[in-house]
RODO-2510 file (C-alpha; in nm, 4 decimals, decimal comma):
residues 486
     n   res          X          Y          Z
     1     x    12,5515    -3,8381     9,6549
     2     x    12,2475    -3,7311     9,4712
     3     x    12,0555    -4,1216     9,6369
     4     x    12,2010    -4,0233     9,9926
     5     x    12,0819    -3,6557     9,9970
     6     x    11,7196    -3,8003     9,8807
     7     x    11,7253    -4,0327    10,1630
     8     x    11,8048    -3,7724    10,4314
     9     x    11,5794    -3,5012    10,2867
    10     x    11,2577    -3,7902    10,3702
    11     x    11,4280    -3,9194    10,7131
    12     x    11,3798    -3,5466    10,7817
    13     x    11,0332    -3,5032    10,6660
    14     x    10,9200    -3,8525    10,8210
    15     x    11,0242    -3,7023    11,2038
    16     x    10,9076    -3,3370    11,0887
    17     x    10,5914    -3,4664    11,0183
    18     x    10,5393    -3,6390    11,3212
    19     x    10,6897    -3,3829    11,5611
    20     x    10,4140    -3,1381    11,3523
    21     x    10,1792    -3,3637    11,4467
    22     x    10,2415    -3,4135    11,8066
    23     x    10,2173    -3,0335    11,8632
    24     x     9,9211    -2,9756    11,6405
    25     x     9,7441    -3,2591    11,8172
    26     x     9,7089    -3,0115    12,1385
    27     x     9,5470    -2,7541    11,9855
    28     x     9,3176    -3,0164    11,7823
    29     x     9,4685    -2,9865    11,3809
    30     x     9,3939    -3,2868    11,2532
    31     x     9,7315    -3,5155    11,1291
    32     x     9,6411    -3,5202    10,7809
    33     x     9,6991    -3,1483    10,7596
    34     x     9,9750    -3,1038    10,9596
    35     x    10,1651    -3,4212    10,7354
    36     x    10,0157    -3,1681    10,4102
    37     x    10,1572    -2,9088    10,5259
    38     x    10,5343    -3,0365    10,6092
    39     x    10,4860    -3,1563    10,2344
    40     x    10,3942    -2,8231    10,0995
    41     x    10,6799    -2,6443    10,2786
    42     x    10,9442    -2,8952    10,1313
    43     x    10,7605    -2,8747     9,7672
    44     x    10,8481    -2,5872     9,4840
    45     x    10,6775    -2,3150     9,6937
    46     x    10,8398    -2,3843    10,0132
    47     x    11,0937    -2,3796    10,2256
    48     x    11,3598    -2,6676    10,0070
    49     x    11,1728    -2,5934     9,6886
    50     x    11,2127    -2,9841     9,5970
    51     x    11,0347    -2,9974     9,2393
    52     x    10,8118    -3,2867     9,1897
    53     x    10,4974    -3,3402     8,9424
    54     x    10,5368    -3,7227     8,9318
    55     x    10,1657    -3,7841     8,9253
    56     x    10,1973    -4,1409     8,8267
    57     x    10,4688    -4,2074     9,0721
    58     x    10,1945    -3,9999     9,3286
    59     x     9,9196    -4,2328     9,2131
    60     x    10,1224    -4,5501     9,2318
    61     x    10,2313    -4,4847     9,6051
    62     x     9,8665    -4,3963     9,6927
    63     x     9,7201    -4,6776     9,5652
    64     x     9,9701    -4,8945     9,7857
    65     x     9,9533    -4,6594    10,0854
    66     x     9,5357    -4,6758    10,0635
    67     x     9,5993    -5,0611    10,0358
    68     x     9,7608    -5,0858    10,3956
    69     x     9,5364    -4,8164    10,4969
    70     x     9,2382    -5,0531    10,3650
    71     x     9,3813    -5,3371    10,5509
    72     x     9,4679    -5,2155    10,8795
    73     x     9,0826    -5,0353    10,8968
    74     x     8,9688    -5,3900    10,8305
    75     x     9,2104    -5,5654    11,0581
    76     x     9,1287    -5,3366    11,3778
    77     x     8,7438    -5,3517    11,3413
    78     x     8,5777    -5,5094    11,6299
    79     x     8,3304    -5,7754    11,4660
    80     x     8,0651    -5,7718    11,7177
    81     x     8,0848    -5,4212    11,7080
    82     x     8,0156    -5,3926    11,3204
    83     x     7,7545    -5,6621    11,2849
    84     x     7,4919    -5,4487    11,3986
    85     x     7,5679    -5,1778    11,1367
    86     x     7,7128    -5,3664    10,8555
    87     x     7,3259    -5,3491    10,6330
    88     x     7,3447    -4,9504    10,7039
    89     x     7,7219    -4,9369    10,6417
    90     x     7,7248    -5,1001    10,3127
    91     x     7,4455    -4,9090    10,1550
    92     x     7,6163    -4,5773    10,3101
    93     x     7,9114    -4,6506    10,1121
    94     x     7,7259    -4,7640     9,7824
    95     x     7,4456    -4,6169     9,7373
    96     x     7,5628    -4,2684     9,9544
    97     x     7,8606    -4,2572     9,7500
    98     x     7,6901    -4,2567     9,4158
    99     x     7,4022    -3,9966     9,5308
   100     x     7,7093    -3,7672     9,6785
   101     x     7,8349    -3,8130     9,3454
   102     x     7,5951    -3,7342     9,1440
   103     x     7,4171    -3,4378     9,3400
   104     x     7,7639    -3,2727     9,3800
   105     x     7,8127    -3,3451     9,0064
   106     x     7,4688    -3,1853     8,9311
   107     x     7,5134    -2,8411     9,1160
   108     x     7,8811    -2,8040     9,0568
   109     x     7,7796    -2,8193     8,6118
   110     x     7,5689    -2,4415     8,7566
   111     x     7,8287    -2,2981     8,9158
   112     x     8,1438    -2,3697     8,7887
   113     x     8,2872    -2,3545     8,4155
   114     x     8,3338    -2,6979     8,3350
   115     x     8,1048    -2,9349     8,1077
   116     x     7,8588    -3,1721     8,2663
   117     x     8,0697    -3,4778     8,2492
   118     x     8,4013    -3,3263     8,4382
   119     x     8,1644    -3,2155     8,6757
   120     x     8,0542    -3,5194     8,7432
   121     x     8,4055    -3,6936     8,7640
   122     x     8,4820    -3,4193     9,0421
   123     x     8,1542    -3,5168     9,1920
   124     x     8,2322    -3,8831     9,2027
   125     x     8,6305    -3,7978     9,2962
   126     x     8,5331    -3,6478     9,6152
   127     x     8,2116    -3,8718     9,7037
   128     x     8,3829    -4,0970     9,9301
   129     x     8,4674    -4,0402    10,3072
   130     x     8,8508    -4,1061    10,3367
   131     x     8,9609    -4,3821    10,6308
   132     x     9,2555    -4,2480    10,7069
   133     x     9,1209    -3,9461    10,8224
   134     x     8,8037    -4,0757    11,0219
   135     x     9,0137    -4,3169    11,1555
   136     x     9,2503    -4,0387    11,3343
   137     x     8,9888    -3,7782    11,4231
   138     x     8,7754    -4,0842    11,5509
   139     x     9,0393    -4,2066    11,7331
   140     x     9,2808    -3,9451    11,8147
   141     x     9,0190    -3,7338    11,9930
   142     x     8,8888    -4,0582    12,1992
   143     x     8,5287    -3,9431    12,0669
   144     x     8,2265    -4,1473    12,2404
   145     x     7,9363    -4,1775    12,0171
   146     x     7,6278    -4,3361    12,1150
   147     x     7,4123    -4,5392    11,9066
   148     x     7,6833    -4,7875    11,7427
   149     x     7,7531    -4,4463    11,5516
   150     x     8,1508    -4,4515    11,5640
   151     x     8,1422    -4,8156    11,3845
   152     x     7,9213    -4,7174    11,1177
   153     x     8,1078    -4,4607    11,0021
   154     x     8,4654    -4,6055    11,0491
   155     x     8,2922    -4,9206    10,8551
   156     x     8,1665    -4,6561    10,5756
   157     x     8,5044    -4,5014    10,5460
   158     x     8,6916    -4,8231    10,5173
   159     x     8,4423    -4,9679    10,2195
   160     x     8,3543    -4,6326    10,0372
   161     x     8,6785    -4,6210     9,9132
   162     x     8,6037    -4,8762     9,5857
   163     x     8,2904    -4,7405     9,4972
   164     x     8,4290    -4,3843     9,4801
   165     x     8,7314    -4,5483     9,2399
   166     x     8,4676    -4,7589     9,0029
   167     x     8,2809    -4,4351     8,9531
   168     x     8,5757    -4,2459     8,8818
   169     x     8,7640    -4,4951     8,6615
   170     x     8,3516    -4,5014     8,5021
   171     x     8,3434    -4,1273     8,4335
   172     x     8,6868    -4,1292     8,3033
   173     x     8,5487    -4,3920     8,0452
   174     x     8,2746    -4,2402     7,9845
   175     x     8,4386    -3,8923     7,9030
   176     x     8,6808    -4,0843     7,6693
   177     x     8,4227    -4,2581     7,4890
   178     x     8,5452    -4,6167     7,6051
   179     x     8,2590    -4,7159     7,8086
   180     x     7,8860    -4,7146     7,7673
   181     x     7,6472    -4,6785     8,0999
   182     x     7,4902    -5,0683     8,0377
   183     x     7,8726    -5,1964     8,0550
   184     x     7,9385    -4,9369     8,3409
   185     x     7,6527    -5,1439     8,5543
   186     x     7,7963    -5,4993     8,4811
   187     x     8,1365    -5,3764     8,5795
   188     x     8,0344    -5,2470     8,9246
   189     x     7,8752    -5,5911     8,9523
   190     x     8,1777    -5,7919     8,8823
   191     x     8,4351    -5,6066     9,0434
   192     x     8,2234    -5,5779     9,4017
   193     x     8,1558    -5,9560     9,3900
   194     x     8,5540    -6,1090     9,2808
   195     x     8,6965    -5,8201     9,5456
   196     x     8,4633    -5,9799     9,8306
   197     x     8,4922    -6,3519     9,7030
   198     x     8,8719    -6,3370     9,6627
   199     x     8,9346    -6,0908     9,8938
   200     x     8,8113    -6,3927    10,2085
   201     x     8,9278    -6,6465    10,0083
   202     x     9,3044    -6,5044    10,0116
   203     x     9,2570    -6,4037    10,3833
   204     x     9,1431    -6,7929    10,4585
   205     x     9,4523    -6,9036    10,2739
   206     x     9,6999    -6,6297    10,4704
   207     x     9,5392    -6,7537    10,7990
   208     x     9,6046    -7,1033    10,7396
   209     x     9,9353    -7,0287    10,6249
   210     x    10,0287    -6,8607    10,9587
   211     x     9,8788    -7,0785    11,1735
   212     x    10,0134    -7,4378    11,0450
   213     x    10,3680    -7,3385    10,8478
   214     x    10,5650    -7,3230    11,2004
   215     x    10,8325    -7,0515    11,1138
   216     x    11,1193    -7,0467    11,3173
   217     x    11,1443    -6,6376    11,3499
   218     x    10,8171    -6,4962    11,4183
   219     x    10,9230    -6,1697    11,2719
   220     x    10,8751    -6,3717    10,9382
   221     x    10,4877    -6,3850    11,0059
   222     x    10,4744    -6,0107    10,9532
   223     x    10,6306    -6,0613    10,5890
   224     x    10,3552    -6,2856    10,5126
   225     x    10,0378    -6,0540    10,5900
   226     x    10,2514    -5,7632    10,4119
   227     x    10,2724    -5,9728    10,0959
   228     x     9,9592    -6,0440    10,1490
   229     x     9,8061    -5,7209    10,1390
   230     x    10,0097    -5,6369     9,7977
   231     x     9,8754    -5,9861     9,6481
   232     x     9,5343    -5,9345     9,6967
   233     x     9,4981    -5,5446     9,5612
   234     x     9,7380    -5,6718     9,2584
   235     x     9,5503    -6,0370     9,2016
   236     x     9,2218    -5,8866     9,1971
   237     x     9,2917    -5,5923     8,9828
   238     x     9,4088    -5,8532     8,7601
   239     x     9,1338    -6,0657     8,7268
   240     x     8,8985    -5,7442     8,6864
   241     x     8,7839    -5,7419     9,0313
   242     x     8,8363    -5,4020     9,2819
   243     x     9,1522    -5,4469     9,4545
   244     x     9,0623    -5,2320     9,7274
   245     x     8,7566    -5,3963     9,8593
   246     x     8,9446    -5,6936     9,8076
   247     x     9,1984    -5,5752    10,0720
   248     x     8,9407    -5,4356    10,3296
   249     x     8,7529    -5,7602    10,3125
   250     x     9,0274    -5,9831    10,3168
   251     x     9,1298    -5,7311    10,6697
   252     x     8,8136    -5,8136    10,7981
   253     x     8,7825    -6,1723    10,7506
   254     x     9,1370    -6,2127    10,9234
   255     x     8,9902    -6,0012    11,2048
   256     x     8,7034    -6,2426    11,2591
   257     x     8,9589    -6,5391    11,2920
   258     x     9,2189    -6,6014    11,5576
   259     x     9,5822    -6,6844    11,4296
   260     x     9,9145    -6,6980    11,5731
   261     x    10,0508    -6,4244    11,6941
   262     x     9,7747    -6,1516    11,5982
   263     x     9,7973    -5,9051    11,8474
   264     x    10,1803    -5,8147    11,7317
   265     x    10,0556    -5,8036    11,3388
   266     x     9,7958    -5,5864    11,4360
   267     x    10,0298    -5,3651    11,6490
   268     x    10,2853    -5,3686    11,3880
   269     x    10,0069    -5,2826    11,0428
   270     x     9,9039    -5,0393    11,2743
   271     x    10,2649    -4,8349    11,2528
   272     x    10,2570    -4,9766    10,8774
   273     x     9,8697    -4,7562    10,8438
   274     x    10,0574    -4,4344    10,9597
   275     x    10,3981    -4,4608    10,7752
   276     x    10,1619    -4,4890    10,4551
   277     x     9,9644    -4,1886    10,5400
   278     x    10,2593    -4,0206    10,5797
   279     x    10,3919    -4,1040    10,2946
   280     x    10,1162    -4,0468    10,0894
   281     x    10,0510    -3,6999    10,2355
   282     x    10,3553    -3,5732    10,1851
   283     x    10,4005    -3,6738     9,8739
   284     x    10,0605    -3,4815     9,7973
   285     x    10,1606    -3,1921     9,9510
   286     x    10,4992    -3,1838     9,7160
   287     x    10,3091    -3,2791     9,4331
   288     x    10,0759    -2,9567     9,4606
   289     x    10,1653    -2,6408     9,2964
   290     x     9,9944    -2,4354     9,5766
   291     x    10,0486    -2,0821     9,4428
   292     x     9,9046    -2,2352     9,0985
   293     x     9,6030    -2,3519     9,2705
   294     x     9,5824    -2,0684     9,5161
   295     x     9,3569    -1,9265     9,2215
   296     x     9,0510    -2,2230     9,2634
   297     x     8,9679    -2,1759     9,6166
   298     x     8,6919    -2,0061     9,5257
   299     x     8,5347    -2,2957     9,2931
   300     x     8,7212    -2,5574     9,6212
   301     x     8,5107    -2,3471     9,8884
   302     x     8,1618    -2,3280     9,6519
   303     x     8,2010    -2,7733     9,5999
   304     x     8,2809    -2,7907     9,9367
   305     x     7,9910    -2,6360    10,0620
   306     x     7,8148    -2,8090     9,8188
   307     x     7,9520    -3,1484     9,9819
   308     x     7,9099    -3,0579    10,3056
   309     x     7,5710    -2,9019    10,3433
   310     x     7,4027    -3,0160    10,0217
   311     x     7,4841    -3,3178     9,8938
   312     x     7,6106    -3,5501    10,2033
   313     x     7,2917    -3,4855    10,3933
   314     x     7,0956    -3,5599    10,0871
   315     x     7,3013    -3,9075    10,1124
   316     x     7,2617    -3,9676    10,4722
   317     x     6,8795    -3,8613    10,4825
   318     x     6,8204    -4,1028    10,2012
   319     x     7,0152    -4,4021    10,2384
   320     x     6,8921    -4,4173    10,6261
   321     x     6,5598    -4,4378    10,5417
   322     x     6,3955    -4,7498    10,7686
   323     x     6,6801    -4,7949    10,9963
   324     x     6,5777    -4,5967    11,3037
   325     x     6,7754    -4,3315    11,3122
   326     x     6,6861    -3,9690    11,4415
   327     x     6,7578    -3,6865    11,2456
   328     x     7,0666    -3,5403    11,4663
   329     x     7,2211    -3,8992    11,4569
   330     x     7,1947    -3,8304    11,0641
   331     x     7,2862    -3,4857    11,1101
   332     x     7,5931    -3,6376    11,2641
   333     x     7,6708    -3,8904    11,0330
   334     x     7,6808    -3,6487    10,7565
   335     x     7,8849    -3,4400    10,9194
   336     x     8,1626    -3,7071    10,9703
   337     x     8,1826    -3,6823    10,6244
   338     x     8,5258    -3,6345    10,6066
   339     x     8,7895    -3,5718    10,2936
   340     x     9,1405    -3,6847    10,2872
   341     x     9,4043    -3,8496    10,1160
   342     x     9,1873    -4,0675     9,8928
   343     x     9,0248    -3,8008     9,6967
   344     x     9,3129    -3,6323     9,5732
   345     x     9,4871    -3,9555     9,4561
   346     x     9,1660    -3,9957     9,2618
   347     x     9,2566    -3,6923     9,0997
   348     x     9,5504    -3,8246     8,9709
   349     x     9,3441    -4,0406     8,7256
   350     x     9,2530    -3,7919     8,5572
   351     x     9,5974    -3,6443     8,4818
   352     x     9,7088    -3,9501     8,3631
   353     x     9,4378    -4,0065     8,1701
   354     x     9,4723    -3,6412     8,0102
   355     x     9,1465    -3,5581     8,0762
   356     x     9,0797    -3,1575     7,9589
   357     x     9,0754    -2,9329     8,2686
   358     x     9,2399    -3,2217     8,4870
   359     x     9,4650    -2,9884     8,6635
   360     x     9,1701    -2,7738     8,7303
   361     x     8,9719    -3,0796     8,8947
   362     x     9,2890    -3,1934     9,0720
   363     x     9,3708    -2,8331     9,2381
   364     x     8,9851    -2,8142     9,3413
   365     x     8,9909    -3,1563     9,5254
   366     x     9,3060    -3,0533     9,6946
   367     x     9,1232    -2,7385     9,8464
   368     x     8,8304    -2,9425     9,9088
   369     x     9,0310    -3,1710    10,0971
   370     x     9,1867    -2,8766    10,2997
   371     x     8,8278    -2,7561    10,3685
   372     x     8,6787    -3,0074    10,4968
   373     x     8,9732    -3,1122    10,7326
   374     x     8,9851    -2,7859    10,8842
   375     x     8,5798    -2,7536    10,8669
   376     x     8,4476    -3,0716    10,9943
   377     x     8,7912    -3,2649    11,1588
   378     x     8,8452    -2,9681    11,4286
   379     x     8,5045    -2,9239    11,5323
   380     x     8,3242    -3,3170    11,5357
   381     x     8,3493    -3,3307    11,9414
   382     x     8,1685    -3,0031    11,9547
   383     x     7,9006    -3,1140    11,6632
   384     x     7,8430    -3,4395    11,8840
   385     x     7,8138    -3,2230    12,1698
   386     x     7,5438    -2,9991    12,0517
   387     x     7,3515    -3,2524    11,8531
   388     x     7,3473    -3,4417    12,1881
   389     x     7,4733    -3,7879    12,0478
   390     x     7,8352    -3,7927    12,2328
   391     x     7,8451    -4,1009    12,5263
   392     x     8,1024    -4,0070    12,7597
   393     x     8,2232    -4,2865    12,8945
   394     x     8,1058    -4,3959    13,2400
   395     x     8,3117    -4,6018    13,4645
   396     x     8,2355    -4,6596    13,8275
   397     x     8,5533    -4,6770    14,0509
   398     x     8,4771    -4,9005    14,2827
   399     x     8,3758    -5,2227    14,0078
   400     x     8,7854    -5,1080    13,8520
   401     x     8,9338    -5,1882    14,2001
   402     x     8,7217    -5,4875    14,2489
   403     x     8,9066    -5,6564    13,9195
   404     x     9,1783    -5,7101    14,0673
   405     x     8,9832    -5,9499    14,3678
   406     x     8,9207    -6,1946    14,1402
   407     x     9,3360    -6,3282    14,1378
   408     x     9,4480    -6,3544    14,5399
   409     x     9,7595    -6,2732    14,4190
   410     x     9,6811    -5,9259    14,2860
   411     x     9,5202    -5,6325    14,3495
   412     x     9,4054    -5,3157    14,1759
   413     x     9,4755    -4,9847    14,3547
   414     x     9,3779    -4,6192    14,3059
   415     x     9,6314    -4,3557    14,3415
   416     x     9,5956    -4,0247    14,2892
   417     x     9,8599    -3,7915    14,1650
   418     x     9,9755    -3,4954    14,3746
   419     x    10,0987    -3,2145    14,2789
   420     x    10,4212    -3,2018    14,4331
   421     x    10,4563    -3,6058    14,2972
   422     x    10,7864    -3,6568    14,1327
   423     x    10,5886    -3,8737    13,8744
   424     x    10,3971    -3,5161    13,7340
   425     x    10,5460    -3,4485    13,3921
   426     x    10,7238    -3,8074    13,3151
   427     x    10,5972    -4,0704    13,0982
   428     x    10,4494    -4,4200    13,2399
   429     x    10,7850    -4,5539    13,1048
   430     x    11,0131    -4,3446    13,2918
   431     x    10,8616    -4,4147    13,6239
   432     x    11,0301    -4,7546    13,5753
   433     x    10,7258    -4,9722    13,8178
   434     x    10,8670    -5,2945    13,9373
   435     x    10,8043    -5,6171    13,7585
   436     x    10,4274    -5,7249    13,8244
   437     x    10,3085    -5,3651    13,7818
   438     x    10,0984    -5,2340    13,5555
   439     x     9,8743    -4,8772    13,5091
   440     x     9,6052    -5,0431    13,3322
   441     x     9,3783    -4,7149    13,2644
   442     x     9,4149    -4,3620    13,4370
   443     x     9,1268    -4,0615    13,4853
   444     x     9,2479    -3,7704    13,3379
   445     x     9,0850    -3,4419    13,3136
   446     x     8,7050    -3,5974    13,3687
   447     x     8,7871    -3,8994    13,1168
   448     x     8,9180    -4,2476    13,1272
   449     x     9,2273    -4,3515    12,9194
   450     x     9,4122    -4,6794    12,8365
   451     x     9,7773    -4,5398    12,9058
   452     x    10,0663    -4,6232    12,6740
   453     x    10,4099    -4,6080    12,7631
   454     x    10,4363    -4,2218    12,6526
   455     x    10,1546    -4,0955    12,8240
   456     x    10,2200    -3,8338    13,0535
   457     x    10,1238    -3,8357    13,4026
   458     x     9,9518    -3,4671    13,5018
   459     x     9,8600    -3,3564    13,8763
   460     x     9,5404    -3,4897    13,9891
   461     x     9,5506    -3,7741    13,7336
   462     x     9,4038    -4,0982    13,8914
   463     x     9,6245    -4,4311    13,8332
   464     x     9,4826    -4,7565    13,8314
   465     x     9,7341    -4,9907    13,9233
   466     x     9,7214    -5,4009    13,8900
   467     x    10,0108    -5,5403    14,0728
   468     x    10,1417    -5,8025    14,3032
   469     x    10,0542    -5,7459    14,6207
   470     x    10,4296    -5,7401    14,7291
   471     x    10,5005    -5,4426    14,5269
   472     x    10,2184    -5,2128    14,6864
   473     x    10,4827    -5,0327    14,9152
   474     x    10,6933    -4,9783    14,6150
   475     x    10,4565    -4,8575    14,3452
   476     x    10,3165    -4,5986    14,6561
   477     x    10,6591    -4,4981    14,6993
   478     x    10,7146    -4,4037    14,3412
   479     x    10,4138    -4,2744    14,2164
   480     x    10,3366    -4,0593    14,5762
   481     x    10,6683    -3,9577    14,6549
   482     x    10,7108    -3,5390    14,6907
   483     x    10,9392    -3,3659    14,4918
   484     x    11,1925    -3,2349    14,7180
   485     x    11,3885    -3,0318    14,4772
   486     x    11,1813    -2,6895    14,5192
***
């Protein structure tokens, strides 16, 4: 009973979280908190007061969840897109990560009552930007940056990841009297170089693997890239190499490569990404004893600050010296500099590692976390906005309808949506177009959108349609057609 109760209590968080999220995505909360939050109101000071201070069992499950995470941000990227940033991305998520670190490190040993060296491990726990959440503020909000900005910093969030855990893991060492700063340095060296090495070598293998073992069920193929993604974190943790640039590379080099069915993998470690940020933040959000570490916001809100307006911008300014950038693309970049899921499973090391005053670090993190969410994820569009470095995206109508010219078969139409149109208020799904139909990108409210099947068609919305020419009376009749019901 007590097995079947557990599995009903998470099927009820799962769809909690995501109904949460659906309705905090209109007024702009970004998902991470909203998934926090459902977790905080099933935890010991909440609603179901479910007990749970597992951090092992937390850490395990993040390090899987950031694995997928990992994977997916490397699967999705856009090659050609990165190329051009990848010099400027890599030293961002080195060399940033460690000056974050350490500044945050620095001013946090003069204002706060820990010793120099837990300092610094909170410095280092909370250097990293977290993918997860750049991803869905990036993406959710359909922000247009210009200047190849929105691939640099979704390729900084999905590699800072390892160098925030090698610096952790360091300081950890360090404060435990296990590891001297000369071995530190060779250890960076050697883990960075058998992630990347094995990390393409064991995404060459899984692409050959797909592509010549002929499986008879194709739903098979997605077993193989999940084992693969738990393979090469665990193999190269093994053999002393970082597992999670191991899994981001090995997502790249598959993205760079064409193998059978892709497109569905992709589609399908997409919904894999958000189950495991689900997951993982709601099993932060239980794991937090909130009215416990109600009592550090004050020392959250003073490092946050700190991370925000101090040391980031020290980062950005420093590490984008000779690369051409003006000061409110920095400006921007550093404010991107988003928190999330990442950081607080770092602060799970710690705790494991009974580190004195790990609680203390762990409850700061989460606030900092918190902070910078609400701070930076709810107002980016407005920051890229005033700074001037948004690029709304500009489509001219009449080279969309011409697309459909080149096949004498087809054609693309434009159809506007009245507001008396039966289709106002349905999803593209329920208008049920004929076979040979297909709303390939509508105008809504000043700004174009690929559709999916749940996207809801508004009054004065502009449909692009690609059809058979056959069905032109038909799609009119359905899209056009006056509600009559009044």
């Amino acid at each position: 009973m007590i097995f079947n109760e557990i599995l009903l209590i998470t099927s009820i968080l799962l769809m909690s979280a995501i109904i949460f999220n659906k309705v905090g995505g209109k007024f702009g909360v970004p998902s991470l908190i909203l998934f926090i939050f459902v977790g905080i109101l099933a935890g010991s000071d909440g609603i179901l007061k479910i007990p749970f201070e597992n951090f092992s069992l937390a850490q395990n499950v993040g390090i899987v969840a950031i694995s997928y995470i990992l994977f997916m941000g490397g699967l999705s990227v856009n090659i050609n897109e990165i190329k051009p940033v990848m010099k400027e991305g890599i030293i961002l998520a080195t060399l940033g990560v460690f000056v974050t670190g350490i500044v945050v490190g620095i001013c946090s040993f003069y204002l706060l009552n820990l010793s120099f060296l837990e300092c610094l491990l909170l410095g280092v726990i909370i250097s990293s930007t977290d993918a997860a959440a750049v991803f869905g503020v990036l993406r959710s909000k359909s922000i247009s940056l210009g200047n190849k900005l929105k691939p640099l910093l979704e390729f900084e969030s999905g590699s800072n990841d390892p160098m925030a855990v090698f610096l952790t893991l360091g300081v950890i060492g360090l404060i435990l009297n296990q590891l001297n700063p000369t071995g530190l340095i060779f250890d960076f060296f050697k883990q960075m170089i058998l992630g990347i090495v094995f990390g393409y070598i064991i995404a060459k293998l899984t692409i050959d693997i797909i592509n010549k073992i002929k499986l008879e069920y194709d739903s098979l193929y997605v077993v193989i890239t999940l084992a693969c993604v738990i393979f090469t974190y665990s193999f190269i943790s093994i053999i002393g190499g970082n597992g999670f640039i191991g899994v981001y590379v090995c997502g790249l080099a598959m993205a760079s490569k064409k193998f059978l069915n892709k497109k569905t993998l992709i589609k399908f470690h997409d919904a894999v990404a958000w189950l495991m940020q689900i997951v993982m933040f709601l099993l932060l959000g239980l794991l937090v004893n909130f009215k416990e570490g109600f009592v550090h916001t004050k020392d959250a809100l003073i490092v946050a600050l700190i991370l925000t307006f101090v040391a980031r911008p020290i980062a950005i300014f420093l590490c984008d010296i000779g690369f051409g950038r003006s000061t409110k693309e920095k400006l921007m970049i550093s404010w991107v500099g988003l928190r999330g899921a990442a950081p607080i499973v770092l602060a799970t090391f710690p705790l494991t590692a009974e580190i004195p005053h790990a609680i203390d670090i762990f409850n700061i993190v989460f606030f900092v976390v918190i902070i910078s969410v609400l701070l930076q994820g709810t107002t980016i569009p407005y920051v890229a906005k005033l700074l001037g470095v948004d690029a709304p995206l500009e489509i001219n109508h009449d080279s969309i309808l011409e697309y459909g010219d080149k096949d004498p078969n087809n054609e693309m139409i434009k159809l506007t949506v009245g507001e008396n149109s039966t289709a106002v208020g349905k999803q593209l799904y329920e208008l049920k177009l004929p076979k040979g139909a297909l709303i390939s990108l509508i105008y809504k409210k000043g700004e174009y959108i690929i559709p999916t099947g749940s996207t809801v068609v508004e009054t004065n919305d502009v449909l692009f349609v690609l059809m058979d020419k056959t069905k032109e009376n038909l799609v009119r009749e359905i899209i056009c057609q006056e509600n009559t019901n009044d």
